[in-house]
N, C-alpha and C positions, 0 to 999 in steps of 0.2 A: 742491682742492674737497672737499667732505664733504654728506653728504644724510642726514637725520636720518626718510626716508620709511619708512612700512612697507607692508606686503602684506595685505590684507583684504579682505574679501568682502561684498556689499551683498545680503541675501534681498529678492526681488520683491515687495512685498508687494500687489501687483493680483492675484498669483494666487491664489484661495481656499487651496488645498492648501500653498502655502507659509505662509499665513496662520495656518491651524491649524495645520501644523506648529510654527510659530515660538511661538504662544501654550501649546503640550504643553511647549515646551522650559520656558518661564517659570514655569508651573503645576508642574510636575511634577521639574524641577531647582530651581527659584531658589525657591518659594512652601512648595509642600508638605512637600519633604523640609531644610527649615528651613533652609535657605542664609544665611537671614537677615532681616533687620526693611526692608535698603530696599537701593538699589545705585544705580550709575551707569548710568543709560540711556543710553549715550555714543553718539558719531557722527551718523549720520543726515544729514550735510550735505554729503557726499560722491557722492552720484549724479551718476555721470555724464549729461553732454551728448548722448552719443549713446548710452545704453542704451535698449534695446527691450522695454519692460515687455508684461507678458502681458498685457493689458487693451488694447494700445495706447495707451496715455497720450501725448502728445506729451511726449520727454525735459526740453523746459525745463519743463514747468509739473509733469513727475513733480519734477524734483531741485526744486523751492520746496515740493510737498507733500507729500516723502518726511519729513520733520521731523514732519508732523503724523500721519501713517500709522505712526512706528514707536512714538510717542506712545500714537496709540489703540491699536495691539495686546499695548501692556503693561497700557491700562485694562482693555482687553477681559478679559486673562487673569485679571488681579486680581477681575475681579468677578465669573468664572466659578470661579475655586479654591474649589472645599472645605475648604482651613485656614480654621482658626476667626481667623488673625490677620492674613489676606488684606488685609482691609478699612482696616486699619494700616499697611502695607507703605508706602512712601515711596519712589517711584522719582524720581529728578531727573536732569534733562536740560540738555544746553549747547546742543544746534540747537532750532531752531524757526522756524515761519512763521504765519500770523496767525491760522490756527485753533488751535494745539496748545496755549492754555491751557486748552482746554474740557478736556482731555486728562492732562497732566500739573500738579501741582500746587506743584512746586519747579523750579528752574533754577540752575545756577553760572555762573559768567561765564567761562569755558572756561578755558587753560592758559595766565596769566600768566607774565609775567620773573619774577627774583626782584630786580625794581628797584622803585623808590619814584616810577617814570614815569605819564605819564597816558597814556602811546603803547602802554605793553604789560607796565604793571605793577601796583601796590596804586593806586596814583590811579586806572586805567584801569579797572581791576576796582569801584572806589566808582560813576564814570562809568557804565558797563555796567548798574551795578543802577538809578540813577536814570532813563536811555533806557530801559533794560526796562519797570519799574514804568509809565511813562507811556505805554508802548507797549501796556500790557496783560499784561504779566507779571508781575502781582504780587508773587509772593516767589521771592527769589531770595539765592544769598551767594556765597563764594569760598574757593577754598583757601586757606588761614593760610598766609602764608610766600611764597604760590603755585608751581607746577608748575615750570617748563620751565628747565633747566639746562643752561646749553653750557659745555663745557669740550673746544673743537677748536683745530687749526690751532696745535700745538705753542704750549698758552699764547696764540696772540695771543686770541682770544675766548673770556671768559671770567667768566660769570655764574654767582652760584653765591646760596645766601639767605644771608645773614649773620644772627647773632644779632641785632640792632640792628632790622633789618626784618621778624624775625620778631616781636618785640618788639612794635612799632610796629604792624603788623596785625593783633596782637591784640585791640591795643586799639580798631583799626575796628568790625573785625567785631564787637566787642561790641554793639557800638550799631549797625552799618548790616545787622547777619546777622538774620535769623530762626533760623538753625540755624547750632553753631560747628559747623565739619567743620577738621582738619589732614589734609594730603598729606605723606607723605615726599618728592615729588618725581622728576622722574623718574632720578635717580644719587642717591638717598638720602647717601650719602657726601658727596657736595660742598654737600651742605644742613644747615643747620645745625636740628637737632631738639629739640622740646621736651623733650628727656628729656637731651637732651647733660649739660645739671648741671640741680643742686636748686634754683638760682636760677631758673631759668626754667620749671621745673615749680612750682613755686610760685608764679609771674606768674602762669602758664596758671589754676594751680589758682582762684587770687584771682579770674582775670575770669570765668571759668566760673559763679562763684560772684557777680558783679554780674549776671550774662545769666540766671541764674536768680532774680534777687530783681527782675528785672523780668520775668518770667514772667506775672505778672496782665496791665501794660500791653501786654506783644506780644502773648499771649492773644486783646484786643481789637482790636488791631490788624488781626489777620488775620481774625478773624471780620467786620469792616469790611471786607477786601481782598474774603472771601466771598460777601458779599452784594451788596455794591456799587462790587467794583473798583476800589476806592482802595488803592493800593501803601503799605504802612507805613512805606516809606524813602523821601523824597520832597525834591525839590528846594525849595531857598527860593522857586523861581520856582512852585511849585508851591501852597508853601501862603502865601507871603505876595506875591501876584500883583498887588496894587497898589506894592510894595517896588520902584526904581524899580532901586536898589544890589544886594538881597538875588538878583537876577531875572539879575543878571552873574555870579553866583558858579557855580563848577563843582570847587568843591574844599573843598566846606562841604556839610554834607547835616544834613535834620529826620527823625526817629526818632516817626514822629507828630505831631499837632499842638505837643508841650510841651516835647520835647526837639533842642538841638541841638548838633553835633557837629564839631569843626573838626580831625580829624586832622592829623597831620606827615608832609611826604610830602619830606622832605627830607634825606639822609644826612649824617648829626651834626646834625641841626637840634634844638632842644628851646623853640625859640620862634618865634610868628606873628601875623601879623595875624589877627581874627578878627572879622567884622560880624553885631552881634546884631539883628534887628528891635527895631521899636518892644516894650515890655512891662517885665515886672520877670522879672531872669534872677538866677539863683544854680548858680557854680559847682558839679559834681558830687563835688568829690573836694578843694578848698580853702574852697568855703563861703561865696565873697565874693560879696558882692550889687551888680548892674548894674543899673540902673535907667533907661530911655530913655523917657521919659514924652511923647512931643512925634512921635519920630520915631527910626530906625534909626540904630546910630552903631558905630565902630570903637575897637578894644579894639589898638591897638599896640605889638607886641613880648609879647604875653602869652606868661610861662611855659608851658611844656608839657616837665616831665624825665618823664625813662621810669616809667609810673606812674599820671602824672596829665595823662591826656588833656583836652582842653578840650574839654568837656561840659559843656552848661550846662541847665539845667531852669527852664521856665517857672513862675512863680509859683504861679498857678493850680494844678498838679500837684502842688504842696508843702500844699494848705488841706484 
């Protein structure tokens, strides 16, 4: 047997005094004396069943709205600091319950495999952001590579990132992230890292450098998410809702209205099927133009080598 738990502690946050404690620690560690521009808001999903909050809260309905409580005492803090770059600060979060978008303004999709699964890994993490988005969570993204690494039980379990899926998640997140963020993971050693060779700092460098030349359109995106709660990552079923095919899909995702995105979630895979809706498409990165003038159709066996992700751009976006 092996247990990968650790020991930590939950602050009450019904009790005012804990409350203001907790917001000094933020302001006056993490804020003021420049710890940094933004952090991980982590946890929060962990209250117990039978904790006794100071307020008396009944413990089930504390543990669904401690998520939104440790949320608001990091807004609170931020908007009470005295740094001049408070107001900029970026905390994001992996719990939450149905108020804490008022609260936090980013989210990750918590501590993926380092597999190509939709059960608990880069699929599952694409998954994650489209349920969010439609839940109310607007932006959201994932660790590159993702987090959780087992290497127990003398070799038999034995997950680890490989180049290939770090590769490959790059080239999600370009297009499904608002924000690229990499994790070393948690045994940095058995993950494989952008920095291992020059090849792959070079990949990195290259998409960093397409998520910045779309910078105008996510811009818009999220100021749309701001006002009116429309998630920038969105399902087919989402934006083409009369699509009878595009409304099945759960392993194809739209980057806004104009672009869409058919990652590889398959170890050695470098080709898929891919259903465009109705419109006039053109590849992002070969340049071929698809044309469905009638109705939605399937693109099979389309290349995808390491590189050249199948992204395809609505016409319209290109006049």
């Amino acid at each position: 047997m092996f247990s990968l738990s650790i020991e930590f502690a939950i602050i009450d946050l019904t009790n005012p005094a804990a409350r203001e404690w907790t917001k000094d620690i933020i302001k006056n560690n993490m804020v003021e004396e420049g710890m940094g521009w933004g952090w991980m808001h982590d946890f929060a999903e962990y209250t117990p069943f039978d904790a006794v909050a100071f307020d008396g809260t009944d413990p089930f309905l504390n543990h669904n709205d401690y998520p939104k409580q440790w949320a608001q005492v990091c807004q609170e803090a931020l908007e009470e600091s005295n740094a001049s770059h408070a107001s900029q600060v970026v905390h994001f979060m992996r719990s939450g319950s149905t108020h804490s978008p008022a609260y936090t303004g980013l989210y990750w999709m918590g501590d993926q495999n380092p597999t190509f699964s939709k059960y608990d890994g880069m699929q599952s993490a694409m998954i994650g952001l489209l349920n969010g988005g439609m839940s109310g969570f607007t932006l959201g993204h994932s660790d590159i590579g993702a987090y959780t690494s087992i290497n127990q039980l003398k070799g038999l379990v034995h997950l680890y990132r490989t180049k290939e899926l770090l590769l490959r998640w790059i080239e999600m997140n370009t297009f499904s992230d608002m924000v690229l963020r990499t994790h070393i993971g948690i045994d940095p050693k058995e993950m494989y890292q952008i920095w291992d060779d020059d090849a792959t700092a070079k990949f990195f460098s290259h998409f960093i450098n397409v998520h910045l030349k779309l910078k105008d359109y996510k811009m818009a995106l999220m100021k749309e998410a701001h006002e009116d709660g429309v998630p920038p990552v969105r399902s087919l079923l989402m934006e083409f809702p009369e699509d009878k095919e595009g409304k099945k899909l759960s392993d194809q995702f739209m980057l806004g209205p104009d672009i869409l995105a058919a990652p590889i979630f398959k170890k050695g895979g470098d080709k898929r099927d891919v259903y465009l809706p109705k419109g006039h498409w053109v590849h992002m990165f070969t340049h071929k133009v698809y044309d469905f003038e009638q109705e939605g159709g399937w693109l099979k066996n389309e290349d995808s080598p390491i590189g050249s992700p199948l992204v395809f751009l609505k016409g319209d976006l290109l006049e």
